[in-house]
Short mmCIF file of the C-alpha atoms (twelve columns), coordinates in Angstrom:
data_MODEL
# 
_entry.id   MODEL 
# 
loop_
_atom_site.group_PDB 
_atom_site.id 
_atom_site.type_symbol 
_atom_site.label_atom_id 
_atom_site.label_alt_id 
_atom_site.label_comp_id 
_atom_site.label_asym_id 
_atom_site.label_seq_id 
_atom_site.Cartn_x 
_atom_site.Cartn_y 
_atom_site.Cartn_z 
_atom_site.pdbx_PDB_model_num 
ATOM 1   C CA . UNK A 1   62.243 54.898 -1.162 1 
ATOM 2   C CA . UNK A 2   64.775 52.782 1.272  1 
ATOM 3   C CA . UNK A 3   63.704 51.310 4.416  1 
ATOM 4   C CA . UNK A 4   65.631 49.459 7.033  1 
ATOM 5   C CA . UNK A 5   63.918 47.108 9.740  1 
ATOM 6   C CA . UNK A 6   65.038 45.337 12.487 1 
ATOM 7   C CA . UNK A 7   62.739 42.918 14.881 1 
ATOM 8   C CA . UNK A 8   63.157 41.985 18.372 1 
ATOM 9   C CA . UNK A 9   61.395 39.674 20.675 1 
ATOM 10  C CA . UNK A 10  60.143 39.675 24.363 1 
ATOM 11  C CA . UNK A 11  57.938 37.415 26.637 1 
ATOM 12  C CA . UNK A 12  54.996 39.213 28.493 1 
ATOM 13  C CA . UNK A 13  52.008 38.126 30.141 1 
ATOM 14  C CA . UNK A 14  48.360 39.097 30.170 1 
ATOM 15  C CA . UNK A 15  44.790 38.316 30.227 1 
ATOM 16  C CA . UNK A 16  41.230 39.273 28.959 1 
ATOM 17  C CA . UNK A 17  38.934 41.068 31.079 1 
ATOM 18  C CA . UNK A 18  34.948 40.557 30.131 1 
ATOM 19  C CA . UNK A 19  35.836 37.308 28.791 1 
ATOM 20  C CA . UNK A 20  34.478 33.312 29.609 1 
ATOM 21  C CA . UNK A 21  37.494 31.413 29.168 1 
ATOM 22  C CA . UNK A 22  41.009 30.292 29.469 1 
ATOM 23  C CA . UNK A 23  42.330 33.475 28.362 1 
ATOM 24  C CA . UNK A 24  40.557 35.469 31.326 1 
ATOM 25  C CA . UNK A 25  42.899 33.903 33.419 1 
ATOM 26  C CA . UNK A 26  46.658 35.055 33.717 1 
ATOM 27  C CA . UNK A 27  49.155 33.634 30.890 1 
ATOM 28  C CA . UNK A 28  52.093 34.726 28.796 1 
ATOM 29  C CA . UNK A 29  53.320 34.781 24.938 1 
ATOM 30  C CA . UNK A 30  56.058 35.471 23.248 1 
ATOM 31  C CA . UNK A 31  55.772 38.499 20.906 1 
ATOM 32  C CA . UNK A 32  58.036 39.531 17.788 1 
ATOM 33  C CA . UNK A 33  58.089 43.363 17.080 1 
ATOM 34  C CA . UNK A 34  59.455 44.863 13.643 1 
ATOM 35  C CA . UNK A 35  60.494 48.267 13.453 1 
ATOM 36  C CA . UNK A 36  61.056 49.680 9.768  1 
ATOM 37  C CA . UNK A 37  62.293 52.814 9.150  1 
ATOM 38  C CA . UNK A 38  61.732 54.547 5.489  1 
ATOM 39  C CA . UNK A 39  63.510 57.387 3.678  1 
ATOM 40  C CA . UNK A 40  64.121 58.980 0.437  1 
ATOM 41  C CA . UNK A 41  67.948 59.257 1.138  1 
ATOM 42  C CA . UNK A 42  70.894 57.124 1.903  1 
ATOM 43  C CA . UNK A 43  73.408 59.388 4.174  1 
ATOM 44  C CA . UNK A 44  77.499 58.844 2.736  1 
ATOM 45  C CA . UNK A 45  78.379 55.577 4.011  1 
ATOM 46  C CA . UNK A 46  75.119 54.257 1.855  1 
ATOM 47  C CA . UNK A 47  73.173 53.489 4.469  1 
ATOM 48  C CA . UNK A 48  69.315 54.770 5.689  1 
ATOM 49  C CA . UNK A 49  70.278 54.434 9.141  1 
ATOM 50  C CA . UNK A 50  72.241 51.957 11.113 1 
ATOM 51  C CA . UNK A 51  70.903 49.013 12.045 1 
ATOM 52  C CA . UNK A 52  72.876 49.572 15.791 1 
ATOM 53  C CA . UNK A 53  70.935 53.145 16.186 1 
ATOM 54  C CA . UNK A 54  67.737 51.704 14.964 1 
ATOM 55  C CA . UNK A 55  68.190 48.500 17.826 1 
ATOM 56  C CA . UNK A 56  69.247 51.246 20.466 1 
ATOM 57  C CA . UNK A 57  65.911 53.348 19.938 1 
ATOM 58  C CA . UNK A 58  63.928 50.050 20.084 1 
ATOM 59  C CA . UNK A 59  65.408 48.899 22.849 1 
ATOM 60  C CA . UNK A 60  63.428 50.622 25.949 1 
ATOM 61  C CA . UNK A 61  60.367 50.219 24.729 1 
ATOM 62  C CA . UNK A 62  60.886 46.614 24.772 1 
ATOM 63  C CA . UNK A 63  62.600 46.486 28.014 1 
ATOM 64  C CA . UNK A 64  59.495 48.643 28.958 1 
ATOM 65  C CA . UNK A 65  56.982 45.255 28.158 1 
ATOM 66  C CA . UNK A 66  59.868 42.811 28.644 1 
ATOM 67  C CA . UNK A 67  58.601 40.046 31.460 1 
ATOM 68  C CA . UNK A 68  55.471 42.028 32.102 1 
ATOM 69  C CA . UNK A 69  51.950 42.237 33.083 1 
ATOM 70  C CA . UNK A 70  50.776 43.797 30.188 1 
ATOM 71  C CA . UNK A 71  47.594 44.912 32.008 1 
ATOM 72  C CA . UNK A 72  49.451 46.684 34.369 1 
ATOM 73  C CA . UNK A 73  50.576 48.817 31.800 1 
ATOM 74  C CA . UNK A 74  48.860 51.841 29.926 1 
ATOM 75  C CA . UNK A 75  47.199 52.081 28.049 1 
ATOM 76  C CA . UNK A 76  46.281 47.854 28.576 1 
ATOM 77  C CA . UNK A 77  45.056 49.370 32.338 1 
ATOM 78  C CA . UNK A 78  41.804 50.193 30.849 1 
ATOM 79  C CA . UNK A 79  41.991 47.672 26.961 1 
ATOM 80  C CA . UNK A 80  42.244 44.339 26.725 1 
ATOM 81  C CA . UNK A 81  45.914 43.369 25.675 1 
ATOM 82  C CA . UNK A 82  44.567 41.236 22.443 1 
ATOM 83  C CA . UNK A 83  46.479 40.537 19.543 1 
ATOM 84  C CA . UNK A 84  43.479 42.325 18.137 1 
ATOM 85  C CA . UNK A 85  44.474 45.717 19.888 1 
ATOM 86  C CA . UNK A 86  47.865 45.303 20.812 1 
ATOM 87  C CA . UNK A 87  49.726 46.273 17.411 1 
ATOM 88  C CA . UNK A 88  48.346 50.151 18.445 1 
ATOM 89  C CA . UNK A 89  50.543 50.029 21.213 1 
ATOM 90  C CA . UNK A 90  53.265 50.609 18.493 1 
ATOM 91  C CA . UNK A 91  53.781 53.971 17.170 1 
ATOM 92  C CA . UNK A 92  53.851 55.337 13.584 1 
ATOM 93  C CA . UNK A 93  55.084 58.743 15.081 1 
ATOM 94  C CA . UNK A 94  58.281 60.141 13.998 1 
ATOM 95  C CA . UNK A 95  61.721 59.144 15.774 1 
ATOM 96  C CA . UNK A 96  64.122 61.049 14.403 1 
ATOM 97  C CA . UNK A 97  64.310 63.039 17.419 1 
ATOM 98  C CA . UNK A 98  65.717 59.919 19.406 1 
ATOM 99  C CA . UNK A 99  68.376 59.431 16.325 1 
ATOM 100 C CA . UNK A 100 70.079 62.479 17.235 1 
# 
């Protein structure tokens, strides 16, 4: 099995509803995200997949949270954006239809 990851960074802000404390009020991190792709198979230049197409997909979805409320965004409208919850904003779903 190969795998190839890349990590990016972006700055968003938040806050915790239902909660007594600095943290209900509004304030920002900075977040690190790793993407790793896996395979069986390295294509002819010996390579899983480029790092450049791999940094492309990524790319909107953190220019999507970027700079951000992160409450104003789904599905943080209705959770609270905790470090607790917000890995399962992340996906584990297939991309190799955005590779194409």
């Amino acid at each position: 099995m190969y795998e190839v990851t890349v990590e990016a960074g972006f700055s968003s802000g938040h806050y915790l509803r239902n909660y007594r404390g600095k943290c209900e009020n509004p304030h920002g991190h900075n977040y690190k995200v790793r993407v790793t792709l896996a395979g069986a198979e390295l294509d002819a230049a010996g390579l899983l997949l480029d790092f450049k197409l791999l940094k492309q997909v990524m790319r909107p979805v953190i220019d999507r949270i970027d700079h951000q409320m992160l409450n104003e965004l789904e599905p943080f409208t209705v959770i609270n954006p905790s470090p607790k919850i917000s890995p399962g904003f992340s996906t584990t779903k297939p991309i190799s239809s955005s590779l194409k």
